[in-house]
C-alpha positions as CSV (number, residue, x, y, z in Angstrom):
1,X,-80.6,10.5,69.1
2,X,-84.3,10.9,69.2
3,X,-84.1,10.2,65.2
4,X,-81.6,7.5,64.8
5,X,-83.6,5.5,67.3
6,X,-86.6,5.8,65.2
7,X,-84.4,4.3,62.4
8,X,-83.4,1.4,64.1
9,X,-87.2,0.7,64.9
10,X,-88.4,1.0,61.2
11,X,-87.8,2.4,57.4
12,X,-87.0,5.7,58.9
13,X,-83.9,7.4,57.0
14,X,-81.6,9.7,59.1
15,X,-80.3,12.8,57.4
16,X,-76.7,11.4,58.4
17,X,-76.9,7.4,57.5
18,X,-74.1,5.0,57.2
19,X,-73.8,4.8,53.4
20,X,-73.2,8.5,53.4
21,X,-71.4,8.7,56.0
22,X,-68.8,5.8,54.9
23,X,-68.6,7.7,51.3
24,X,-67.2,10.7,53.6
25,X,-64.8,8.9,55.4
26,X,-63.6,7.6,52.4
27,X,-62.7,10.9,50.8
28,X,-61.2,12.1,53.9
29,X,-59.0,9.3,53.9
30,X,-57.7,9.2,50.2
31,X,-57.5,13.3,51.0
32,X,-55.0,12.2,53.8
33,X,-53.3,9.9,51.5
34,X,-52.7,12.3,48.5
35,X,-51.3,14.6,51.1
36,X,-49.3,12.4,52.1
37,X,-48.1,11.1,49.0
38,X,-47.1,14.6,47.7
39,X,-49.2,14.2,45.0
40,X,-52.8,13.5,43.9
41,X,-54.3,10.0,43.4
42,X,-56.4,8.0,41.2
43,X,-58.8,6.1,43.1
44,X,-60.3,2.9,41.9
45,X,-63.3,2.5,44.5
46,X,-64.6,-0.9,43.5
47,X,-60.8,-2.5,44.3
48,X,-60.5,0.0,47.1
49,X,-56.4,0.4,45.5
50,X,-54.6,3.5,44.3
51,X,-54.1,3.1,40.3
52,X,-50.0,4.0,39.7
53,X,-48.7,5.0,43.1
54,X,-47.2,1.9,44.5
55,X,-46.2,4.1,47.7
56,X,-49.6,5.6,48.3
57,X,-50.9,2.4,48.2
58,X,-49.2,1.1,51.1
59,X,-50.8,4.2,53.4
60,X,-54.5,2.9,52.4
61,X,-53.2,0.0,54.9
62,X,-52.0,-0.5,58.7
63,X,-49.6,-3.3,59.7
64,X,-50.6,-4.2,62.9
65,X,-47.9,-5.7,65.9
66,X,-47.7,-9.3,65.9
67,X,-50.1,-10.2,68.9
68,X,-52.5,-7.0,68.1
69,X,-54.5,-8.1,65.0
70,X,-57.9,-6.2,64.0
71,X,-60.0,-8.8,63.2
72,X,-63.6,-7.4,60.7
């Protein structure tokens, strides 16, 4: 705590930032996807879509209940 409040207050970099961390998450995801898909994946990252698994692609996104969007 102690180390990400002195990031926040200047150039400080935490051993565990958000760029990182987000890169992470990412792979974690797309793991979850592949396993779910049955197969693996090709990734393109800059367009954030699976290239030639029209199925996989669909699990990289939620469809929220009318009334309960997630707005950000």
């Amino acid at each position: 705590q102690e180390e990400w409040i002195n990031a926040a207050k200047g150039d400080l970099k935490t051993s565990c930032d958000f760029d990182y961390n987000g890169k992470m998450m990412e792979m974690m995801f797309l793991g979850l996807v592949a396993y779910r898909a049955g197969e693996k994946v090709q990734y393109d990252g800059k367009k954030g879509k699976i290239l030639g698994n029209h199925d996989a692609n669909k699990l990289l996104k939620k469809k929220y209940r009318e009334g309960w969007p997630l707005n950000g």
